[in-house]
C-alpha positions in Angstrom: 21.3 -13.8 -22.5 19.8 -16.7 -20.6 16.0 -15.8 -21.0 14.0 -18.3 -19.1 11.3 -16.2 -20.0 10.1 -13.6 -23.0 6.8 -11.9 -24.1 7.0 -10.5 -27.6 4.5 -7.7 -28.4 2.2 -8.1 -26.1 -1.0 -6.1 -26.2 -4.3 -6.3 -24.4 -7.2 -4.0 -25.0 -10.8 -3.4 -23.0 -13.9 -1.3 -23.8 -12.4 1.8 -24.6 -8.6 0.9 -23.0 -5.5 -0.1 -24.3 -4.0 -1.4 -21.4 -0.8 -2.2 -23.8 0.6 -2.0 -26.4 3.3 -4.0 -28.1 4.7 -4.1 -25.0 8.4 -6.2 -24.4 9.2 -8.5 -21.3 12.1 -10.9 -20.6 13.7 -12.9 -17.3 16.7 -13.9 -17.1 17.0 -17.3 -15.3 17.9 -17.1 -11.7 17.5 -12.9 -11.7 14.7 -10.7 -9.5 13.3 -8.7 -12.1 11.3 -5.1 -10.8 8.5 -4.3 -12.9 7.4 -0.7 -11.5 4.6 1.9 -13.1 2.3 4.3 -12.0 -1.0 3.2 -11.1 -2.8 2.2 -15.1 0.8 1.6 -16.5 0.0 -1.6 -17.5 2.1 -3.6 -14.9 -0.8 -5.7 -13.2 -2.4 -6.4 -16.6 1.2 -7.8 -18.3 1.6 -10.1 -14.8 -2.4 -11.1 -15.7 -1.8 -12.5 -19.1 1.2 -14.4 -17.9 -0.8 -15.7 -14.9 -3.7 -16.8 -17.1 -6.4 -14.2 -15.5 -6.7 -12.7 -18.6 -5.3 -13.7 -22.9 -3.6 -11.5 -24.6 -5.0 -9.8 -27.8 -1.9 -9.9 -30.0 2.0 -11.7 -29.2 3.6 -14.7 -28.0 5.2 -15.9 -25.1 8.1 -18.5 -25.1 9.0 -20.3 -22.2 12.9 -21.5 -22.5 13.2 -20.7 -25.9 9.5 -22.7 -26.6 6.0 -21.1 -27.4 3.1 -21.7 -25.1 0.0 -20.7 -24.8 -1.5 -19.5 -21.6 -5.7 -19.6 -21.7 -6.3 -19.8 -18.0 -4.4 -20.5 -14.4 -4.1 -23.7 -14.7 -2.0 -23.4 -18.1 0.2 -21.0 -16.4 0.7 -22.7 -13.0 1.5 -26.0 -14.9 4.3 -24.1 -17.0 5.7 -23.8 -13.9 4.8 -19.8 -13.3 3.4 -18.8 -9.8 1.4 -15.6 -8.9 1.1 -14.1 -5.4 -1.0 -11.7 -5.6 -1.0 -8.5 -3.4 -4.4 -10.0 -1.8 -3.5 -13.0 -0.4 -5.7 -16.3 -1.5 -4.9 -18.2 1.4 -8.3 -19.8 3.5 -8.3 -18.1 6.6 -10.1 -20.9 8.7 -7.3 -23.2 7.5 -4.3 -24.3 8.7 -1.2 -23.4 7.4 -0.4 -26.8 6.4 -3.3 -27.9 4.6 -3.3 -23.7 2.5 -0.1 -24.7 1.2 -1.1 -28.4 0.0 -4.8 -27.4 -0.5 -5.7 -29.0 -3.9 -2.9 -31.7 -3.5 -3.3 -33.7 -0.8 -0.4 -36.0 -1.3 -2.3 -37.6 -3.4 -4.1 -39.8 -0.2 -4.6 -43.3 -0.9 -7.9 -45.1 0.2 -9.4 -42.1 0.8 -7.0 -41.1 4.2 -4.9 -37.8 3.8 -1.3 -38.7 5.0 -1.6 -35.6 8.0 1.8 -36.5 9.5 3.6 -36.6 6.0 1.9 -32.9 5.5 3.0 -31.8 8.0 6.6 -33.1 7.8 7.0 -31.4 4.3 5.5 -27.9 5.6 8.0 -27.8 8.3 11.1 -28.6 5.5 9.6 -25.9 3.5 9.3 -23.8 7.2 13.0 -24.7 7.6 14.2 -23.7 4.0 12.5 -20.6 4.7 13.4 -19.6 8.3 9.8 -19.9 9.8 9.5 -21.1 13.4 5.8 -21.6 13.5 3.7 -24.4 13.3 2.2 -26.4 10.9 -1.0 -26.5 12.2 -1.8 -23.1 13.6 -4.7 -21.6 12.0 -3.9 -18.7 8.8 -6.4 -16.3 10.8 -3.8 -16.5 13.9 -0.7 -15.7 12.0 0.8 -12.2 11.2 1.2 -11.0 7.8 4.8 -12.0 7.1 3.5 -15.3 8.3 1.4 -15.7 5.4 3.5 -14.0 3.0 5.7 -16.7 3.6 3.2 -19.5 3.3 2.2 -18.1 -0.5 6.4 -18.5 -1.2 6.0 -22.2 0.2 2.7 -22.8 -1.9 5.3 -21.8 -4.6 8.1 -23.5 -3.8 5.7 -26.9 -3.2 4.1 -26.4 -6.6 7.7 -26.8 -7.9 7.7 -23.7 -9.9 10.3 -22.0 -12.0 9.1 -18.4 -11.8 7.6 -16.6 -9.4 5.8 -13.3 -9.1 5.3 -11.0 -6.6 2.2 -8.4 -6.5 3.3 -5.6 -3.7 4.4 -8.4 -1.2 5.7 -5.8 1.6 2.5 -3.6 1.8 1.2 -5.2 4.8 4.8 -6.0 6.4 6.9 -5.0 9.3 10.1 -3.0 8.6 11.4 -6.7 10.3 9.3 -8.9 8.0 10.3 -7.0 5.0 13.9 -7.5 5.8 13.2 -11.1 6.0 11.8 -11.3 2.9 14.2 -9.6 1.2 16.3 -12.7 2.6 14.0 -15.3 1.5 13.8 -13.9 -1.8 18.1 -14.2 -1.8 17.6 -17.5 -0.8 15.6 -18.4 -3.5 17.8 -16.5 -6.4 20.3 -18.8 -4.9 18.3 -22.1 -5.7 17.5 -21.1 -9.0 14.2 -19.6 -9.0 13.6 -16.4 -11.4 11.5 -13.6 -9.8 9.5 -11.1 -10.9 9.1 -8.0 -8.3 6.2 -5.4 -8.3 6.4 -2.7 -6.1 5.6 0.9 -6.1 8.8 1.5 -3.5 12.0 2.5 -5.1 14.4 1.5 -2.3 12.9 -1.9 -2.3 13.9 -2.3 -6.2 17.1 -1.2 -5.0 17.2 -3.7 -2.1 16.2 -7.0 -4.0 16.6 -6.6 -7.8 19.0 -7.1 -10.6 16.9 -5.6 -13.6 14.1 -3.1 -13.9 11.4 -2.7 -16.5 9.3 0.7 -16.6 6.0 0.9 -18.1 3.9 4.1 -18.5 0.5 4.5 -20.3 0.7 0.5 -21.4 3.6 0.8 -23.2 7.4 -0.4 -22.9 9.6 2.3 -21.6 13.1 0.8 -20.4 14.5 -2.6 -19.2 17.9 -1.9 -17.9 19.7 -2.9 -14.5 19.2 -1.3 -11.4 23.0 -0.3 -11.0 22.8 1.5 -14.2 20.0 3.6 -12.9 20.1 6.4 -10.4 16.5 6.5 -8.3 16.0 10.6 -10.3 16.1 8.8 -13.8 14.1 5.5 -13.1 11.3 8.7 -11.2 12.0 10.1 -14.7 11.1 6.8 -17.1 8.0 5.9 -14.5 6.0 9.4 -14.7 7.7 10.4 -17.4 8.9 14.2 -15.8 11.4 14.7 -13.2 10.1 15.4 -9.4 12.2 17.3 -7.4 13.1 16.0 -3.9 12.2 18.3 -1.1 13.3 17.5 2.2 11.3 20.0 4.9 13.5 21.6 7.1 12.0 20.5 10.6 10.7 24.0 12.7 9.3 24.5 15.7 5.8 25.4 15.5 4.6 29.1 16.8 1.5 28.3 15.1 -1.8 29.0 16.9 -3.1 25.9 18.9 -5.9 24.3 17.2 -5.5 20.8 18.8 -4.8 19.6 21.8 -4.3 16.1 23.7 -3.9 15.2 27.0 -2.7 11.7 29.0 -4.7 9.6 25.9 -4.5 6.1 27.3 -6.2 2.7 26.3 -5.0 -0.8 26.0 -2.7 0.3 23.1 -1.6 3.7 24.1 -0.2 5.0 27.3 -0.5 8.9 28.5 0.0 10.3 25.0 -0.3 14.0 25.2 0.6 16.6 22.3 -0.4 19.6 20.5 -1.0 20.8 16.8 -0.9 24.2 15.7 -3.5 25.6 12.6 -1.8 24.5 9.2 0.7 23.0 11.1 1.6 19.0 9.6 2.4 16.6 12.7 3.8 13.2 11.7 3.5 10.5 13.7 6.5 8.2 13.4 6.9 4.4 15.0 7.4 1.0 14.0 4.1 -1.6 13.5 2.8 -2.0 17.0 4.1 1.2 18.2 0.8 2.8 18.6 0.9 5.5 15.6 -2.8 3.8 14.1 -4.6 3.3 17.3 -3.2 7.1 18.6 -5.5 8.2 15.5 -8.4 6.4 16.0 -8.3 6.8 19.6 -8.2 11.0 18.8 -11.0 10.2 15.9 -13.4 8.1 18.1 -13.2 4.9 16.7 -11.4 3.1 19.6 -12.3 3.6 23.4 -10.0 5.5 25.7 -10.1 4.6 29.3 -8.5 8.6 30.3 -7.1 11.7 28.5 -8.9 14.6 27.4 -8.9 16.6 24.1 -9.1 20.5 23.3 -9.8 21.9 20.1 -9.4 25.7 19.7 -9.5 25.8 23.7 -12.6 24.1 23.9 -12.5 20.6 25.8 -14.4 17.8 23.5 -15.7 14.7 24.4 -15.5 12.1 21.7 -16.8 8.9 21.7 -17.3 8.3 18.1 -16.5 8.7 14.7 -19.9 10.6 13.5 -18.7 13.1 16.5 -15.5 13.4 15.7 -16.9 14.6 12.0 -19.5 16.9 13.4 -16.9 18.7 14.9 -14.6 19.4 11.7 -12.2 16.2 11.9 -11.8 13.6 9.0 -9.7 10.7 8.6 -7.8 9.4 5.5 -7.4 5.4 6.8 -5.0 3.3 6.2 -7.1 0.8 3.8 -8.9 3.0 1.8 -10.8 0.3 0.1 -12.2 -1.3 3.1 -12.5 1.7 5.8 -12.3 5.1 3.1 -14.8 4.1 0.4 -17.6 2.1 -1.0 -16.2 0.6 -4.2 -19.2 0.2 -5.4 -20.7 3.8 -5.0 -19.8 6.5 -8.1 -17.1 9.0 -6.5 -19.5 11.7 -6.2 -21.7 9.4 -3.7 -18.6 9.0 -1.9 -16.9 12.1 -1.8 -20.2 13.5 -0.3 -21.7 11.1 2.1 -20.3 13.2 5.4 -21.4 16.3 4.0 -25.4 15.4 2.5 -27.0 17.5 5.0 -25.5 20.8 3.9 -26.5 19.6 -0.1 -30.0 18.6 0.8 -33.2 20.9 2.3 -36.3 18.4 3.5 -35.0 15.9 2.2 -34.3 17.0 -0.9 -30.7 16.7 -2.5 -29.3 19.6 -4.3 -27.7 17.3 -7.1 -26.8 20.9 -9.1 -25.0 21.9 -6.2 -23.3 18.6 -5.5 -22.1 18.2 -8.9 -20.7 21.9 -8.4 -18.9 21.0 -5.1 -17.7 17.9 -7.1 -16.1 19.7 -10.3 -14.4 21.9 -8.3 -12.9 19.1 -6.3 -12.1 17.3 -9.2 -10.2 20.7 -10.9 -8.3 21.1 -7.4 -7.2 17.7 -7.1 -6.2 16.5 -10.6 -8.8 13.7 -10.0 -8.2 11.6 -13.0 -11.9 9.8 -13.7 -14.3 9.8 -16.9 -16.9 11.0 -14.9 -18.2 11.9 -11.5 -20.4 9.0 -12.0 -17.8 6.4 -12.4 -17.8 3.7 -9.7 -14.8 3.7 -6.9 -13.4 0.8 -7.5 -12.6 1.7 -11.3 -10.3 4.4 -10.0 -6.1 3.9 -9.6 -4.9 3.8 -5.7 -3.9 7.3 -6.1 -7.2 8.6 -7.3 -9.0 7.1 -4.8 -7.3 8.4 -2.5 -7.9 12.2 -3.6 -11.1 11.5 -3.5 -10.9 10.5 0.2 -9.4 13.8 0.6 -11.9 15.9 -1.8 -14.5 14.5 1.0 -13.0 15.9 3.9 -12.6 19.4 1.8 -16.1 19.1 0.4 -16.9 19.3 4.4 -14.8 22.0 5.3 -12.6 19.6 7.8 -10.7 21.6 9.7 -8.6 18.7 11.2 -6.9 16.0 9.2 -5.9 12.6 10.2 -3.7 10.6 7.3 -2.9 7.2 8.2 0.0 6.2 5.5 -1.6 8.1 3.0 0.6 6.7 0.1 0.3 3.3 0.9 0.4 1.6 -2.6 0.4 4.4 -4.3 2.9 4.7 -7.4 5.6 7.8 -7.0 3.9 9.9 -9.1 0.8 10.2 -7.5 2.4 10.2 -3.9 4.1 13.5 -5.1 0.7 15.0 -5.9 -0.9 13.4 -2.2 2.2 15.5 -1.0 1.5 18.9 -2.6 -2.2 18.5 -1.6 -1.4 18.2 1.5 0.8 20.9 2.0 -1.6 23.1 -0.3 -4.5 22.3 2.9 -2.0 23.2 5.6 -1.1 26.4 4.0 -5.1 27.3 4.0 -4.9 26.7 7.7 -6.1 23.4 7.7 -4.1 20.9 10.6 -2.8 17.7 9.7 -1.4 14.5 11.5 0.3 11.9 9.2 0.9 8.4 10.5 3.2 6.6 8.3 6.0 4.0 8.0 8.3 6.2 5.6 10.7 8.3 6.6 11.2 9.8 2.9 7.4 11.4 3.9 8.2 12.7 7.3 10.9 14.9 5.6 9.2 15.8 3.1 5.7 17.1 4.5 6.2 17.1 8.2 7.0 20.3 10.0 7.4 18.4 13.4 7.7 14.6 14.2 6.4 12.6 16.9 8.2 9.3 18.0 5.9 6.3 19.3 7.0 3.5 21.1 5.7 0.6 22.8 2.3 2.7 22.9 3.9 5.8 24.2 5.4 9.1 23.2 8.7 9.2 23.6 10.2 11.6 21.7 9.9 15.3 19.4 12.0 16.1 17.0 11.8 19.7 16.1 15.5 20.6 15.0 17.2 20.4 11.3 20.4 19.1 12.7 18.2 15.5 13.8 18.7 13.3 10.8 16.4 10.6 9.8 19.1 7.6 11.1 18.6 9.3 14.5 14.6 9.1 13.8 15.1 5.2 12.8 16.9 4.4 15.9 15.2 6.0 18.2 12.0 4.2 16.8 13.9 0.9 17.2 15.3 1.1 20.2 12.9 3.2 22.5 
């Protein structure tokens, strides 16, 4: 084999964690290699002691056929190894010209930076990589596939070899991930060796040659992806076998519990539906369609200029969020960490911040009865934490994310809004957000899902709502629909 690339027993511990363990990892020049795990496999931390962010504790790496050693990011980026992270590090009030040379400056002579020469080599780099924006428009203007590509052309200008990719697609359009999957063609083409982290199966399928699996820190399987059907590589990651259920679509007969009429605002247009008790409603459309701002329109958080909304007959008027919870809503948002939680609060602090009034009596918290509430949550969850006390931010996407939900249950929600509630979120755990959610809906609990997968509207949804262009546009309701008549539909309008 032509490894451009191998790490040798690798292992990396922290204060009571061994984040891995003799753990094996080759590239084969010119390949897109998947690394894939659930959440605390050990994935991040391999791509961190390649990247410099952190040094290993035992192992080697050789770089074509040569040891190096790698004590920072500067000894990584100059062995020709480049990291895009899943949070971007681009400067937002620059241009996009002067993120992709920041630090290099053309090396300006009498003190001048050459501008015209900058921006002469971002457009080549624009060109190569089928980008018709300009140089000079500010990062803060441009869309997320925008700056996706711009980290790729900070690569490609640093004259890499290797490249890694953190989760690039989280924050993409079904269009802008197809184009990346183009660019990263392109560059397998030219020469360049990728490494490819992502928590989506059909995206491993889509770009890469070879997969590595890790689970608990350890070295599971490196084999290619056409050896591997999508059951056995579910298998190696969680290391059990999940069974595929795809609902069958029904038409609810459900008692009404919610009820909107002719919602309009700048981003939706005379959206009016219904939700039945325990009944799961996905909401289905592409970026822009409306699905997010339908939510937060129906939660509070965004103005509506008309429409009105029932629950269990009655007519409600919210205007804001703290309404929308007094009256038995919650909402599971689509960035947890910046909109669901406080990192920096324990999870019991967060899990019961809407619901401190009923734990409290003159001002007085009932911490027995808190922690109670808390267990229990924990138990019916799976929460996997040390502790109740343990800060946010410590916890795995997935566990954060149940402990979004254990504060809606802690309040006795009655309504449920999920915007892409697996968002990040490795297989394993997006199995258990599934079962939860069903579990609430079975209790009587009602549910509306907005999400970008079609794989989670057949497997939770009992009816699906189409948005388009801000607007409704159509129900599907029947078995004999399939999900390419959902895409199209979607698409097309």
């Amino acid at each position: 084999m032509n490894h451009i690339l191998e790490m040798k027993r690798i292992s990396k511990s922290f204060p009571g964690v061994k984040a891995l363990q003799n753990v094996d990892f080759s590239l084969e020049k010119g390949e897109v290699h998947c690394l894939i795990g659930a959440n605390g496999a050990g994935k991040s931390t391999l791509m961190k002691v390649l990247a410099g962010v952190y040094t290993k504790d035992e192992g080697e790496i050789l770089l074509e056929g040569q040891p190096v050693t790698i004590k920072n990011p500067f000894d990584s980026m100059a062995l020709g190894i480049s990291t895009i992270h899943q949070e971007l590090s681009l400067v937002e009030e620059l241009s996009l010209a002067e993120n992709i040379f920041l630090g290099n400056y053309l090396k300006p002579q009498g003190g001048f930076v050459n501008w015209r020469r900058i921006h002469e080599e971002t457009k080549k780099l624009f060109e190569l990589l089928g980008l018709s924006v300009s140089p000079s428009m500010r990062t803060s203007d441009a869309s997320m596939g925008v700056k996706q590509m711009v980290e790729i052309a900070k690569a490609i200008r640093s004259e890499c070899k290797i490249i890694v990719m953190d989760e690039p697609s989280t924050a993409l359009s079904s269009e802008e991930v197809t184009k990346l999957y183009k660019v990263i063609d392109l560059l397998k083409k030219q020469g360049y060796t990728i490494v490819y982290i992502s928590h989506k199966l059909d995206e491993l399928y889509a770009v890469g040659d070879r997969v590595t699996v890790l689970r608990n820190g350890q070295w599971i399987i490196t084999d290619s992806l056409a050896n591997l059907k999508q059951p056995e590589l579910i298998h190696h990651i969680t290391g059990r076998s999940i069974e595929k259920e795809e609902k069958v679509y029904k038409v609810s007969s459900r008692e009404e519990f919610l009820r909107v009429e002719g919602f309009t605002n700048d981003k939706i247009h005379n959206v009016s539906f219904a939700v039945g008790k325990g009944e799961i409603v996905g909401l289905y459309g592409l970026v822009g369609s409306g699905r997010t701002e339908l939510l937060r329109a129906i939660y509070g958080a965004d103005a509506r200029k008309a429409g009105e909304l029932f629950m269990d007959g009655a007519k409600k008027n919210i205007t804001s969020p703290s309404q929308a919870v007094e009256l038995g809503m919650g909402l599971v948002p689509e960035n947890r960490k910046t909109e669901g939680a406080n990192l920096e609060l324990s999870i019991l602090d967060n899990a019961m911040l809407p619901s401190l009034h009923s734990y409290s009596k003159r001002s007085f918290v009932k911490s027995k009865k808190m922690k109670t509430a808390m267990q229990e949550a924990i138990r019916k969850l799976n929460i996997k934490a040390s502790s109740m006390q343990v800060k946010m931010g410590t916890l795995s996407g997935g566990n954060q994310q149940k402990v979004i939900i254990a504060k809606w249950l802690i309040h006795n929600s009655k309504l449920l809004l999920f915007d892409e509630p697996t968002q990040g979120i490795d297989i394993g755990a997006k199995d258990e957000i599934y079962s939860i959610m069903k579990e609430i809906a079975h209790q009587g609990t009602s549910i509306i899902m907005a999400t970008s997968e079609i794989e989670e509207l057949l497997t939770v949804c009992d009816r699906v709502l189409i948005m388009f262009e801000g607007k409704l546009i159509k129900e599907f309701t029947q078995p004999a629909e399939s999900k390419n008549d959902i895409m199209n539909i979607a698409v097309s309008g």
